[in-house]
N, C-alpha and C positions, 0 to 999 in steps of 0.2 A: 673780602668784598670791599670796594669803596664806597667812598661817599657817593659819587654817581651812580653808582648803581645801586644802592641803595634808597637815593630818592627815585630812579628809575620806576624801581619796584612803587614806593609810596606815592608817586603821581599816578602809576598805575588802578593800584587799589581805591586809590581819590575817584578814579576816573567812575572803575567800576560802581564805589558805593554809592555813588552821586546817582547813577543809573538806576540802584535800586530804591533808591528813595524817590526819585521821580517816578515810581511809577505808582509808591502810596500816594503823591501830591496830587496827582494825577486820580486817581483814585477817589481821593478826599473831593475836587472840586467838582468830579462830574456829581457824586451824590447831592451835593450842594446845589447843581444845579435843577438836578431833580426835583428838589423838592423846594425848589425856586429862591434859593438864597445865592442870586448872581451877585450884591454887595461882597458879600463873602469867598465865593471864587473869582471872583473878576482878580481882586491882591492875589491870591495862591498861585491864579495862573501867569500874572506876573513877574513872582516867584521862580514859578517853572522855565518862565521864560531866561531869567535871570543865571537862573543855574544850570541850563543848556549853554548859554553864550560862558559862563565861569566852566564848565567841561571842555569847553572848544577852544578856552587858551590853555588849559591842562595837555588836552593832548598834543598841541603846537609845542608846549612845551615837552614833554616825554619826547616828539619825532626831530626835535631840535639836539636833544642828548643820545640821539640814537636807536631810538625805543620804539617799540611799535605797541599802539595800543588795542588795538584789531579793530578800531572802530571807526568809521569814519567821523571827522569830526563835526556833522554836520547831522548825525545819527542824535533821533532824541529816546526812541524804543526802547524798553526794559530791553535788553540781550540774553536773559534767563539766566543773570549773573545768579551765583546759588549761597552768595554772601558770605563765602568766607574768610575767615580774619587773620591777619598777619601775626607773627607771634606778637605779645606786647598789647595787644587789643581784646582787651579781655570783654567780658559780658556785654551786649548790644545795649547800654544804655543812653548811646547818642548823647554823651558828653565830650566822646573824640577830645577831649586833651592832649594827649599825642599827637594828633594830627592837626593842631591848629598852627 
C-alpha cells in the first residue's frame, strides 16, 4: 500500500472519529444547557461548530485523492460510527499521538 492510500485510510478514520466525538460534544452542551450553564456551552458549541468546518476540509481533502468518505461534507449527525481503530491506535485514551 502507499502512502496515499494510506492517509486515504487515515483522513478517513479522522473523519469518522471527529463524528463520534461530536456527538459526546454535543451531548455535553445540551446537558449544560439544561441545567442552565449557557456560559459553558455557548464555547463547546463553538467548538462543534469548529470541528464540523475542520471535518468538511478533511473530507475535500480525501475526495481530492480520490476517496470517498460516504458522507457528505456538510453532514454534522453522528452516522452510528461504531469506533473502530486502526491498527496502531491502541486504547481510547484521546491522546491520538499518531494522529496528530
Amino acid at each position: 500500500m502507499d502512502d496515499v492510500q494510506k492517509i486515504k485510510i487515515r483522513l478517513k478514520h479522522w473523519i469518522d472519529h471527529n463524528l463520534e466525538h461530536l456527538k459526546g460534544y454535543r451531548e455535553v452542551a445540551d446537558l449544560l444547557d439544561l441545567h442552565g450553564r449557557v456560559a459553558a456551552s455557548g464555547p463547546i458549541r463553538r467548538a462543534i461548530s469548529l470541528m464540523e468546518e475542520a471535518n468538511r476540509e478533511f473530507v475535500s481533502a480525501l475526495e481530492s485523492l480520490g476517496g470517498s468518505s460516504e458522507i457528505h461534507p456538510s453532514e454534522t449527525k453522528h452516522r452510528g460510527h461504531d469506533h473502530h481503530h486502526h491498527p496502531g491506535h491502541h486504547s481510547h485514551d484521546h491522546s491520538h499521538d499518531e494522529e496528530e
